[in-house]
C-alpha positions in Angstrom: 65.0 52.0 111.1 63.6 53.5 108.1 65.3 55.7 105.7 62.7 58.3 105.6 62.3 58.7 109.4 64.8 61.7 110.7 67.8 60.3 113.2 67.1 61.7 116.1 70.2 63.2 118.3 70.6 61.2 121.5 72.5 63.6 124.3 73.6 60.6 125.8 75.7 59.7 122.7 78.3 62.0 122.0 78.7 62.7 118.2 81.9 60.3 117.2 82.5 63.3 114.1 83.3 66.0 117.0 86.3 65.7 119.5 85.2 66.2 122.6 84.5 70.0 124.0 87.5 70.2 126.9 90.1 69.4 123.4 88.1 71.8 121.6 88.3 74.7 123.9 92.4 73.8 124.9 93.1 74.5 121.5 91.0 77.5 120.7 93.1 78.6 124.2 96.3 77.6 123.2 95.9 79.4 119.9 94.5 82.4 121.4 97.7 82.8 123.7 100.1 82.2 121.0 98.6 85.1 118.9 98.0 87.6 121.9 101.7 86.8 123.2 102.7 87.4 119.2 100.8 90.8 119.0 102.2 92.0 122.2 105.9 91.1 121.4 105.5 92.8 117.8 103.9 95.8 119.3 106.9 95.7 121.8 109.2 96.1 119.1 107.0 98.7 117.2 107.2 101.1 119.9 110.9 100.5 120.7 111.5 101.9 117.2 109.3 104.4 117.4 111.4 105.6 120.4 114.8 105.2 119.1 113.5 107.3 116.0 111.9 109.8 118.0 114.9 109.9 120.3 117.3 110.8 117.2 115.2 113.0 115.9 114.7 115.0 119.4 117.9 114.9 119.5 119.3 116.2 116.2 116.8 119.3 116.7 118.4 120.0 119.8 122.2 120.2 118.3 120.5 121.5 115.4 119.3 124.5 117.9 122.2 124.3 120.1 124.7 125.0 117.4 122.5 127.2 115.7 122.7 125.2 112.1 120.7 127.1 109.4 120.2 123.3 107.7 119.1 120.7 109.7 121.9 118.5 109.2 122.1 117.0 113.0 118.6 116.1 112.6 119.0 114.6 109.3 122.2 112.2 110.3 121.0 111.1 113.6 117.5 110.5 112.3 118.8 108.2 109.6 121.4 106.6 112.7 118.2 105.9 114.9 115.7 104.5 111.6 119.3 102.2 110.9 119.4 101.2 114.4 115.9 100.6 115.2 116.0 98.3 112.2 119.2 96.3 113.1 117.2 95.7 116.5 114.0 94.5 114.7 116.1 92.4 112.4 117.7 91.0 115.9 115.0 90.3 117.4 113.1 88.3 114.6 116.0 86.0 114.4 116.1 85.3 117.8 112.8 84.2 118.3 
């Protein structure tokens, strides 16, 4: 063979610097799942404290109205309870994972 001739691609050879396509696409899967079923479980947790947040506050403004409190101070304590809570979860649940 001469130097200055092009190597020509043979499809009957596989390339030995490429693993094969089946290991290829395995891992491109396996890495695709791990990052969906990551993004799920974090989203999980986001709207869980987004609930327990919105849940104390709901809450607070209905003592708040119930009691007839000219200051907001239901809705202050329980929305700080709920924002302490919904972090202890999220703490909780990233070291159980």
């Amino acid at each position: 063979m001469n130097r200055s001739e092009p190597m020509e691609n043979n499809p009957d050879q596989p390339n030995q610097n490429q693993p094969d396509k089946s290991v290829r696409e395995k891992d491109s899967l396996k890495t695709v799942t791990e990052k969906t079923t990551s993004f799920a479980q974090f989203s999980g947790i986001a709207f869980q404290m987004l609930g327990t947040i919105g849940l104390g506050v709901w809450a607070g403004m209905k003592l708040d109205e119930w009691q007839q409190n000219h200051r907001p101070i239901w809705t202050i304590v329980l929305s700080l309870t709920a924002i302490g809570a919904s972090l202890y979860l999220f703490i909780r649940q990233l070291t159980n994972r």
